[in-house]
N, C-alpha and C positions, 0 to 999 in steps of 0.2 A: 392534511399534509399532501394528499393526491392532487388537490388544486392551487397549489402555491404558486405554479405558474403561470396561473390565469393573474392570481395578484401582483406578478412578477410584472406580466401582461399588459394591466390595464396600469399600472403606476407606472408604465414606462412610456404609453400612451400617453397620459394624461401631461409627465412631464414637457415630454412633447409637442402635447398644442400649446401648454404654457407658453411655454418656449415659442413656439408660431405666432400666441395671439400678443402677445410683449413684443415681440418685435415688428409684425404689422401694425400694433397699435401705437408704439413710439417710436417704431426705428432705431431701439437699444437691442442689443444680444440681453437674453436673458441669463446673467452671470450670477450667481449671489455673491462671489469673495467681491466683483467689482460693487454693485449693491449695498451690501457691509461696509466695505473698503470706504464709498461714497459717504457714509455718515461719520464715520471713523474721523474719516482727516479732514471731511467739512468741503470737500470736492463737491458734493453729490447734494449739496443744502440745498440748490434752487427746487430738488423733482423729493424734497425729502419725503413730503406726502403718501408719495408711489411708493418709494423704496419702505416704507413702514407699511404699507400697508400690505405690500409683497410678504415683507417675511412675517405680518401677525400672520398672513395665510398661511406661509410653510409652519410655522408652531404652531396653529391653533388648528387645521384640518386635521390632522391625524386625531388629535381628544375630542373632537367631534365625532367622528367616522367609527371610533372603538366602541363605541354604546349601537350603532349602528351594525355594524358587523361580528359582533358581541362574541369577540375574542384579542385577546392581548397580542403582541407581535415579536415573537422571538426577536431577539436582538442582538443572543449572544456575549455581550458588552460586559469584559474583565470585572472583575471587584477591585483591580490594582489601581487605583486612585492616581499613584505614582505614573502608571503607564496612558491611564488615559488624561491626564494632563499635557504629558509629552508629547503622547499623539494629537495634539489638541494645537500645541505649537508646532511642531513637525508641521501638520497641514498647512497651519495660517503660513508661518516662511515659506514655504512650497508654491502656494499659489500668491504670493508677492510674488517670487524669484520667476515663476511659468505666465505670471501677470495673467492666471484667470484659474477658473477650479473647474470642475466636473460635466458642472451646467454647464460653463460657457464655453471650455472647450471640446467637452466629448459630447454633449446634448445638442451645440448650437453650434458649432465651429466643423464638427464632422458632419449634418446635416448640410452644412453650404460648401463642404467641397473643403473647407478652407484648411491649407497643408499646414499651416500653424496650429491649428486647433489639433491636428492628425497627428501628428508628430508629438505634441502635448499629452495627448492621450496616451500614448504608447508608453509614450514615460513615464507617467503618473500609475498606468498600468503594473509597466514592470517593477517602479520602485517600492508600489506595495507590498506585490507581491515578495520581493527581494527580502521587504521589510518583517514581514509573516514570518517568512522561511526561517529567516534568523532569529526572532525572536520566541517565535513558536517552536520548532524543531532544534537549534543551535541549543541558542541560550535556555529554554524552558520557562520564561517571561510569564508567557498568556495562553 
């Protein structure tokens, strides 16, 4: 528990160069809802390669890494099936409506300055947290 912030740390690192070595290496923002998005609606079919092979790495590093680090990863994450559904579309509308999600605007959009991604952030910020308050504290949800 005294070192969570080292793993805070280095995953925040690590996003990071992601993030760096994706867009030095093809000149895209490293987004995943764009990513997603791209295979989704058959936008993104010429580089589908890339983007499959992006997200086997976001799901498959972490079940790698646990036998390594040989401990499980609080997560928190309700039993309410119902709630994490909702939240599940919440997000995805969210980042059609902000046209990019976390990566690409608070990882890769605040790293270049860019007031779009800045302003995105802030929002996405606040409306979680709005989202908690209410649900956690208001309502007694989660």
């Amino acid at each position: 528990m005294e070192q969570d912030w080292l793993m805070g740390l280095a995953g925040g690192l690590l996003i990071g160069l992601g993030g760096a070595v994706y867009l030095l290496g093809n000149g895209r923002i490293m987004g995943a809802s764009g990513i997603i998005g791209g295979l989704v609606d058959r936008s993104g079919w010429p580089s589908w390669a890339e983007r499959v092979a992006f997200l086997a790495g976001v799901f498959l590093l972490p079940v790698l890494l646990v036998p390594l680090l040989d401990r499980e990863a609080a997560t928190h994450l309700t039993g309410n099936v119902a709630v994490v559904i909702a939240a599940g579309l919440l997000v995805g509308i969210g980042t059609r409506i902000a046209n990019g999600c976390t990566s690409g605007h608070g990882v890769c959009g605040i790293s270049r300055l860019s007031p779009r991604g800045i302003v995105a952030t802030v929002f996405y910020i606040l409306a979680g947290g709005a989202t908690l308050l209410a649900l956690r504290h208001w309502l007694g949800v989660i």
